[in-house]
N, C-alpha and C positions, 0 to 999 in steps of 0.2 A: 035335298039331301034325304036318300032314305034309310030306314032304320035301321038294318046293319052299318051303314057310316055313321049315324049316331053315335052306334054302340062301338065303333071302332074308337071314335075320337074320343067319345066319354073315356075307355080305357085306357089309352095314350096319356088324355089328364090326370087320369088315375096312375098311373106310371111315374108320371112327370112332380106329383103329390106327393109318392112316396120317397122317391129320390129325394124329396127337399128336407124329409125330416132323418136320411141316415149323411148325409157326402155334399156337403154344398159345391164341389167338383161335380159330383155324376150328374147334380143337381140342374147346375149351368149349362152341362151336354147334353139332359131330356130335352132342358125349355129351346135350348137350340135348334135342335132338330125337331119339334115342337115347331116351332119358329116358323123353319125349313118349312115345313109341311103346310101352318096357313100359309105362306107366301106362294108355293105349290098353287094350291087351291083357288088362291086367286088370280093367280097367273091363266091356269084355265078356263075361269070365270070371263076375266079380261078379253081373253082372245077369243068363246066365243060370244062377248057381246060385239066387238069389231068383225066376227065375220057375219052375224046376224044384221047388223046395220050395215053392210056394202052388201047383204043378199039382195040380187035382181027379183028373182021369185020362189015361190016355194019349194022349188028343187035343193036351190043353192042355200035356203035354210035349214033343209032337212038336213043335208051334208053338216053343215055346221054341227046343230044337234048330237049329230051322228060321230064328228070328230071331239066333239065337249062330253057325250057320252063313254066313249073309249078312253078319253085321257083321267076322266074319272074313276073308269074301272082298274085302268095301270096304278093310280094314286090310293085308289083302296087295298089293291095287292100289295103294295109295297108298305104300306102303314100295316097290314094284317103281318108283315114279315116284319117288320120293325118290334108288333108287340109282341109276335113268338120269341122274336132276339133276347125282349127285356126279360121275359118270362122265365128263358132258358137261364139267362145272368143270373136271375135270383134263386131261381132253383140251383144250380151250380154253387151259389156263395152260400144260401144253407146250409147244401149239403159238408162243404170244408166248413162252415162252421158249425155243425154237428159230428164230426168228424173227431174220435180221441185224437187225442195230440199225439206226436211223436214221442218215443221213451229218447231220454236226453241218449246220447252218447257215450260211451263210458270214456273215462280220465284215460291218456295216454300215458303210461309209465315214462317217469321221466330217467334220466343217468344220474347218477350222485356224485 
């Protein structure tokens, strides 16, 4: 794993942290998709250790490599759009909760 996946997955736990101390709901849905994501990664993992043990020779590993490489690069894209998602959310819910309130309504005159 290199260092920008590091820092991706550090911030996703950083994400999945913060959710736990506002919404034990959003909470549940970080660590899910959280979840989602190692199981992702090992799914990738998995398949290319199966196709590095049925490699003939070093072609057919390189290709592997080469297919374990790109599935990583798709999984880093999609967890980098994942934290802009969360990022966005939170920005969005500051901002309405910075946000003055609405003036109430005024009384509708009733008939007597």
């Amino acid at each position: 794993m290199n260092f920008k996946s590091t820092l991706l997955v550090a911030g996703l736990f950083a994400s999945v942290s913060a959710f736990a101390a506002q919404d034990p709901a959003a909470f549940q849905a970080a660590k899910d998709v959280h979840v989602a994501n190692i199981q992702e990664r090992l799914q990738i993992i998995q398949t290319n250790l199966s196709c590095t043990q049925a490699a003939a020779d070093a072609a057919a590993m390189k290709a592997c490599h080469k297919t374990a490489e790109a599935a990583h690069k798709a999984l880093g894209a999609k967890l980098k759009a994942q934290l802009a998602d969360r990022k966005a959310m939170k920005a969005a819910s500051k901002a309405a909760a910075a946000a003055p309130a609405a003036a109430p309504a005024a009384p509708v005159p009733t008939a007597p």
